[in-house]
C-alpha positions as CSV (number, residue, x, y, z in Angstrom):
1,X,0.0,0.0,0.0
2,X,0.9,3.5,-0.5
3,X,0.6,6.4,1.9
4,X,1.6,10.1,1.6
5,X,3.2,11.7,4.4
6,X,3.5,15.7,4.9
7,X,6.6,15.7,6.9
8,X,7.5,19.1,9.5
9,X,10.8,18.3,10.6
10,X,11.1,21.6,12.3
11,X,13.7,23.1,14.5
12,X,16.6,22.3,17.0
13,X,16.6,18.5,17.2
14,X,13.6,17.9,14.7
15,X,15.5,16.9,11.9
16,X,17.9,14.5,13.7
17,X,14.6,12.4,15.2
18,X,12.8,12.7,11.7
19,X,15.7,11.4,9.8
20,X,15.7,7.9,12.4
21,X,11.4,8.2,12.1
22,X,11.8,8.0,8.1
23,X,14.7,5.0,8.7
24,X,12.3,3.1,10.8
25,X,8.9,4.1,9.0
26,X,11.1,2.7,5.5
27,X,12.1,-0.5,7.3
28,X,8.3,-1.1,8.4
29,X,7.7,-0.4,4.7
30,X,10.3,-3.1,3.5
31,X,9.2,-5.6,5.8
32,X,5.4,-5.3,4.9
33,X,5.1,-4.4,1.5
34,X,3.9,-0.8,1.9
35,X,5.5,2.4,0.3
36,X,6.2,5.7,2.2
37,X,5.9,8.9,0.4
38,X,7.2,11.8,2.3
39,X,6.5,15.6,1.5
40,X,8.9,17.8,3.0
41,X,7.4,21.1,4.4
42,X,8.5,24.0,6.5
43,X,6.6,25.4,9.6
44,X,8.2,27.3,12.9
45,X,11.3,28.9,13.2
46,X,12.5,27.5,10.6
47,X,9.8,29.1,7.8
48,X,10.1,32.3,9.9
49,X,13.9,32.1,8.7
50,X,12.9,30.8,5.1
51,X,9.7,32.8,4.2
52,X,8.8,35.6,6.6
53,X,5.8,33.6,8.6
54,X,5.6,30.4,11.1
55,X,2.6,28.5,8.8
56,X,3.1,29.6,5.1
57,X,-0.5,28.6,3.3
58,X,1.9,25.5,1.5
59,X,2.7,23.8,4.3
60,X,-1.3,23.5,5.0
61,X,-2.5,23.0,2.1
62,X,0.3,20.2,1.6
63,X,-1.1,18.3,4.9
64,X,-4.8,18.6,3.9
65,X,-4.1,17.2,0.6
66,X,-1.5,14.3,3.4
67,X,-2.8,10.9,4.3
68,X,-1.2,12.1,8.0
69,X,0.7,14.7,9.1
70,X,4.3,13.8,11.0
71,X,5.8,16.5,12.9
72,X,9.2,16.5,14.9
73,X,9.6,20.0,17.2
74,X,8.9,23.8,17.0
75,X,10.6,26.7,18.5
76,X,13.4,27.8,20.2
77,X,15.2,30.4,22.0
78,X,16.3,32.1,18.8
79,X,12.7,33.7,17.7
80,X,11.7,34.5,21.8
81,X,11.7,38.0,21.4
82,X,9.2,38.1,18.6
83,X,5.9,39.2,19.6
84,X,3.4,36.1,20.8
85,X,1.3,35.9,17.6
86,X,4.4,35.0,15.5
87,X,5.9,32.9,17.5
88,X,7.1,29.6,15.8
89,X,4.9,28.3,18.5
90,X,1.9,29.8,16.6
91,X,2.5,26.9,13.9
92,X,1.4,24.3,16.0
93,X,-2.4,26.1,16.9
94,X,-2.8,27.1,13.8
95,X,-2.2,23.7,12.1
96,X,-4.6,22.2,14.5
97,X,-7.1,24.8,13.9
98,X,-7.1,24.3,10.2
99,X,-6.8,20.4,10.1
100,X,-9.3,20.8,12.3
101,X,-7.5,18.3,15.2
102,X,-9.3,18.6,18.6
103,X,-8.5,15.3,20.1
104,X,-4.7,14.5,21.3
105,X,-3.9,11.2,22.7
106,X,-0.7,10.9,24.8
107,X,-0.2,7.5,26.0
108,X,1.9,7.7,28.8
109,X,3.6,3.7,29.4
110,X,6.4,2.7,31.4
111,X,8.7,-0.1,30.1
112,X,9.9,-2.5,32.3
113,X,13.1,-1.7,31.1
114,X,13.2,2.0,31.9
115,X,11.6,1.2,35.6
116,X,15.0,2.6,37.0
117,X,14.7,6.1,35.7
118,X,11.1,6.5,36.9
119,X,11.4,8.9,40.0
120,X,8.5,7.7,41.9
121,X,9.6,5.0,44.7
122,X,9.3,1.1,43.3
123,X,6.3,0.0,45.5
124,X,4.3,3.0,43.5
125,X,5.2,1.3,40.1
126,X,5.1,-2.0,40.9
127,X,3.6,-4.1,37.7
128,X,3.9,-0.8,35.6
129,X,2.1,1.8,34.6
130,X,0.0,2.5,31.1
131,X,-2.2,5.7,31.5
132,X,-3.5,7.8,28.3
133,X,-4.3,11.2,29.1
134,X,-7.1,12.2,26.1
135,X,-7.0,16.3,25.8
136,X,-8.9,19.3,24.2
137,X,-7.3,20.5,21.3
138,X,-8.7,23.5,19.6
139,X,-10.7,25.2,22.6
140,X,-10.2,26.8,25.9
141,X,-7.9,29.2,27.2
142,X,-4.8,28.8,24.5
143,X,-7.8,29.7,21.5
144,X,-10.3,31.9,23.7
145,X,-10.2,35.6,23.2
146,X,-6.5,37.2,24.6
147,X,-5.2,41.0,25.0
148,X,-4.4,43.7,27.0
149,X,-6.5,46.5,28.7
150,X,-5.6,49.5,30.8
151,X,-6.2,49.6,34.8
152,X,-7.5,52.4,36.8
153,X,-4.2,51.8,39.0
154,X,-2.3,48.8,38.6
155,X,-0.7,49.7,35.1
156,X,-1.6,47.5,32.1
157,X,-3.6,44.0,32.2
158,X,-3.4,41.0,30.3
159,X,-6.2,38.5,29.5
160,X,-7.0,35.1,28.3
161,X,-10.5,33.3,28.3
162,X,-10.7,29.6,28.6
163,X,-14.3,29.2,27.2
164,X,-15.8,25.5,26.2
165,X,-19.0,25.1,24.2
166,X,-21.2,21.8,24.9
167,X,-20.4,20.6,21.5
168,X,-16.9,21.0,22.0
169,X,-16.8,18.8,25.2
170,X,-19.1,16.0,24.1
171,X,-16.9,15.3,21.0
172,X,-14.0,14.6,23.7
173,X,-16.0,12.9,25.7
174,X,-16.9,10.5,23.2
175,X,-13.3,10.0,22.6
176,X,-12.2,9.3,25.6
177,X,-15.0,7.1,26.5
178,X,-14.6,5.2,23.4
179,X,-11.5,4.8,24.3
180,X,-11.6,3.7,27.6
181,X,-14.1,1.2,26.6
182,X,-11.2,-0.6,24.6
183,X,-8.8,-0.4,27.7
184,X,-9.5,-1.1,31.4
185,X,-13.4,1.0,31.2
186,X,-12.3,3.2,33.1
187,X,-12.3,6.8,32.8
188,X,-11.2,10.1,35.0
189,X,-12.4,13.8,34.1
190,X,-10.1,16.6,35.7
191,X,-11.6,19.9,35.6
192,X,-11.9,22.9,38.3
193,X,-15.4,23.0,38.8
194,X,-14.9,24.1,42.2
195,X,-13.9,27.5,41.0
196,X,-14.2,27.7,37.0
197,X,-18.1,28.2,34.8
198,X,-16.4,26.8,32.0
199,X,-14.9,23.7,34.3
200,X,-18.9,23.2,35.5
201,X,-20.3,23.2,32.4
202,X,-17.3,20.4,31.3
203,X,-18.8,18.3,34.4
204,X,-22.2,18.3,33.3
205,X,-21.1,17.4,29.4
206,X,-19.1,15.0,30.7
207,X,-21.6,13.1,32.9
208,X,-24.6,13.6,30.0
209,X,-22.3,11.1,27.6
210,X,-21.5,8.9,30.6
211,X,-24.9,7.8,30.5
212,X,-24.9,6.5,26.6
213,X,-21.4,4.4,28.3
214,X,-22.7,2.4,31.4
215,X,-19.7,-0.2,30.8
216,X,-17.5,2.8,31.7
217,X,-16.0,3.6,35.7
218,X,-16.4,8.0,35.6
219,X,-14.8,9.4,38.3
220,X,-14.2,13.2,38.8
221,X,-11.1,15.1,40.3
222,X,-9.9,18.5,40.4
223,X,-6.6,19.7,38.3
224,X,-4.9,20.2,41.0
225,X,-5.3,16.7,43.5
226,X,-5.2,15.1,40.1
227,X,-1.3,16.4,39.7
228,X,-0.9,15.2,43.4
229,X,-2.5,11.7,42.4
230,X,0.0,11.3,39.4
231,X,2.6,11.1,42.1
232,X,1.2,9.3,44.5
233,X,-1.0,6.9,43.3
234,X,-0.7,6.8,39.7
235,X,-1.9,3.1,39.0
236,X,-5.3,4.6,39.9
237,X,-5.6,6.1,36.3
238,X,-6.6,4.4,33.1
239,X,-8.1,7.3,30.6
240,X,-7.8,10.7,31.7
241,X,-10.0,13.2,29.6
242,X,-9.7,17.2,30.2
243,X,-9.3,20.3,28.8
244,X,-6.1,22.0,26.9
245,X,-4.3,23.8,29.3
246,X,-4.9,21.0,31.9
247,X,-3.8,18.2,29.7
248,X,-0.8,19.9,28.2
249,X,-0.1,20.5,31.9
250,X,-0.5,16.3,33.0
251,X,0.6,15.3,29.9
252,X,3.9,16.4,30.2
253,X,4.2,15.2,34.3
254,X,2.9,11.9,33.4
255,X,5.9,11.6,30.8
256,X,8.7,12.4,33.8
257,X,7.3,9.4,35.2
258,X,8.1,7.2,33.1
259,X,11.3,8.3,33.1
260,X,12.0,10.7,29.8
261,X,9.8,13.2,27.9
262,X,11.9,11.9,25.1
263,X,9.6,8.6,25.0
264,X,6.5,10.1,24.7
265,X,4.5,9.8,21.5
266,X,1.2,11.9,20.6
267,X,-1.6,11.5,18.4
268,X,-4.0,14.5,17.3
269,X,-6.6,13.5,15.3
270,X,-10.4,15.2,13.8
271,X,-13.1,12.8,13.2
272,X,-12.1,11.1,10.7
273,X,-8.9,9.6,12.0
274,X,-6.7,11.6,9.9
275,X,-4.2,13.0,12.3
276,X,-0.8,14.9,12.9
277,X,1.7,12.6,15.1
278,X,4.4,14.2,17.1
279,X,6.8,14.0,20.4
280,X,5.2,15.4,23.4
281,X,9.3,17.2,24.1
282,X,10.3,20.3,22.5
283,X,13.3,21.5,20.1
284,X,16.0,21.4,22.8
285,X,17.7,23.6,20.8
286,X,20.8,23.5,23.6
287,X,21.7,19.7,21.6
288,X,20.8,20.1,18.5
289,X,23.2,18.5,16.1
290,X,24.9,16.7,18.8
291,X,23.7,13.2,18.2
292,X,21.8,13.5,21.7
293,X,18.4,13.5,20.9
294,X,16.3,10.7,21.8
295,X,14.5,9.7,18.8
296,X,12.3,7.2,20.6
297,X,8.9,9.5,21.0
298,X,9.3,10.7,17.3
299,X,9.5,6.9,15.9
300,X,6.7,5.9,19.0
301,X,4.4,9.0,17.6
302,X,4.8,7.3,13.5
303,X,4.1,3.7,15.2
304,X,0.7,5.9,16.4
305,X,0.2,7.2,13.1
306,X,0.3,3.5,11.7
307,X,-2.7,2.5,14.3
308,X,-4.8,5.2,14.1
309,X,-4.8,6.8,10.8
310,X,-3.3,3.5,8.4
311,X,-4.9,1.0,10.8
312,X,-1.9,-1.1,10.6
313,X,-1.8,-2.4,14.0
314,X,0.5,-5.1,13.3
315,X,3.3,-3.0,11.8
316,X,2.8,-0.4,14.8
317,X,2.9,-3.6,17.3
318,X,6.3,-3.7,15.2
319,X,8.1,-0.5,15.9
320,X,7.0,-0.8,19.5
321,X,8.7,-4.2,19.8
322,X,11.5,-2.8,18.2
323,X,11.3,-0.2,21.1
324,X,11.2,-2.5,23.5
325,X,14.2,-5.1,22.9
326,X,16.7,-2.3,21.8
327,X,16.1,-1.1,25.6
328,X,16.1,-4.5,26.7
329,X,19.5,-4.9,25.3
330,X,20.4,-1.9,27.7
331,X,21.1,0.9,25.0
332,X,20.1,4.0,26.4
333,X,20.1,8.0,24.5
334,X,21.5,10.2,27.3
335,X,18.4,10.8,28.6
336,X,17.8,7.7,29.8
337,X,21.3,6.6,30.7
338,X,22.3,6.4,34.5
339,X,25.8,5.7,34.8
340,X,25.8,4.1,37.8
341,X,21.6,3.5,38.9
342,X,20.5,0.4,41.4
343,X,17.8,-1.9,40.7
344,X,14.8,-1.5,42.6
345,X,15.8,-4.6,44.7
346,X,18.7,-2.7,45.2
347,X,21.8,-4.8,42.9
348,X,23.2,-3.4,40.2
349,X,21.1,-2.5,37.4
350,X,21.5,-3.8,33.4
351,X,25.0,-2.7,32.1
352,X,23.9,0.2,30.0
353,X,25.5,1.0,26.5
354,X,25.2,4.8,26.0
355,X,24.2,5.8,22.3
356,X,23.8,8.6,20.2
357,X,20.4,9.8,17.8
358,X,21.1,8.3,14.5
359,X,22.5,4.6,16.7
360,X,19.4,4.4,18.4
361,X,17.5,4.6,14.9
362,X,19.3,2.2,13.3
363,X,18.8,-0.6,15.8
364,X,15.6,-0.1,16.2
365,X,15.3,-0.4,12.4
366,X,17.7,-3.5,12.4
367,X,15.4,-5.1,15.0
368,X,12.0,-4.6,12.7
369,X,14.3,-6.8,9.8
């Protein structure tokens, strides 16, 4: 089979983990018989550089006309002074907004082979964790109305609305129930309905679809004891589903513990299943080009693009193995790599073999054959 690919490599370390994603995405094609067209395209820094804007209209009209849409990283300290609206960062909400993406999935799984990096204390992780934290997209306070007004006394003010229609948190909702209905039924909404309109309006969307999903556990927590419950009790959680700011928020403490940012993958997808796959970590512009990047989440996020956009489960249940037994062998990308760790029975852990970006690609290519 043949699939087109628009492919944003980005800045900083982007194009070192695209280059190993391509490598492993080309192995999976060799092995299975499918073909992998890729369409190079520029947003963030990068096309600021290049063409005077973070989005030129190309780059989206190259991913609408895209099977999927695989993106590395965006930003960096180099474009921080510009003013917020064109940002690099800009790229990224105003490719969801026009690919119309409001559902990101960010798995959040700790290998058994990684369980030594994970901060939280053994008897906490004991038998693993494997959490998916289902967020908002294209609504609340990151898209909501944003400026600056004048004070009587206190100087200038700034403002940003988190506002949620009921349409926009039922097509979620529906997400994340359907997919905790395929993993362990169980589902928890984190909002702030103590103290937020938009937050008790989520609550009351929320528990309106719970009723057409009776096979489904709902349980409620605030933002803030569900951040304390990450940490102290995180085999509680199967599906989390909440807004943008909240799950970009989660998201990214649920990757430290399983040890490195730099194995998360992400999925964000419209209705259709089309979708735009990325790392949950940033440019780290501080290594690029240093053969330190850790590829992983970048070839993770194009084994989620295989699932949920190509429906090729078997060939994404094939990077992920892949995954797996290069870490089993012990190679680590610095940001795994302890160079002297203890077990959690306290003996010496694996011997670790430190390796650089474009290593870690190739075995994991070698290991899909």
């Amino acid at each position: 089979m043949n699939f087109n690919i628009a492919v944003i490599a980005g800045d900083g370390i982007g194009p070192e983990i695209t280059t190993e994603a391509r490598r492993v995405l080309d192995a999976v094609g060799a092995r299975f018989g499918h073909t992998f067209n890729y369409n190079e395209v520029l947003a963030g820094g990068c096309a600021i550089d290049a063409v005077g804007t973070c989005l030129p209209d190309e780059t989206v009209e190259a991913c609408k006309a895209s099977d999927a849409v695989l993106l590395a990283a965006i930003g960096g300290w180099k474009w921080d002074t510009l003013p917020g609206d064109q940002r690099p960062e800009q790229a990224l909400l105003g490719l969801r907004k026009e690919l119309g993406l409001f559902s990101n999935l960010r798995p959040a799984i700790l290998f058994e082979e990684l369980k030594d990096a994970c901060p939280l204390r053994p008897e906490l992780i004991a038998g693993g964790l494997d959490l998916l934290v289902v967020r908002e997209l294209t609504g609340g306070i990151y898209f909501g109305e944003k400026g600056y007004r004048d004070t009587e006394d206190m100087g200038k003010a700034a403002y940003d609305v988190e506002e949620y229609s009921e349409g926009e948190v039922r097509r979620i909702a529906q997400v994340a129930f359907d997919m905790a209905r395929k993993r362990g039924s169980k589902l928890t909404s984190v909002d702030k309905a103590n103290v937020l309109e938009s937050s008790r309006l989520w609550r009351k969307v929320v528990e309106e679809v719970a009723a057409s999903y009776p096979d489904v556990e709902l349980n409620h927590l605030y933002i803030d004891n569900a951040a304390m419950q990450l940490v102290c009790a995180p085999q509680q959680f199967d599906v989390i589903v909440t807004n943008n700011i909240f799950g970009d928020i989660l998201s990214d403490e649920a990757s430290m513990i399983t040890g490195s940012i730099g194995m998360l993958p992400s999925a964000s997808l419209r209705g259709d299943n089309f979708g735009m796959y990325e790392p949950v970590h940033g440019s780290a512009p501080d290594i690029a080009g240093e053969d330190k990047a850790n590829p992983m989440a970048m070839i993770l996020s194009a084994a989620m693009m295989l699932r949920y956009t190509f429906g090729l489960e078997e060939e994404a249940a094939a990077i992920e193995g892949a995954v797996k037994t290069v870490l089993s062998k012990g190679y680590r990308t610095a940001d795994l790599y302890r160079e002297s760790c203890e077990g959690q029975e306290g003996q010496e852990s694996q011997e670790q073999i430190l390796i650089g970006t474009a290593k870690a690609g190739q075995l994991i290519a070698e290991e899909i054959g």
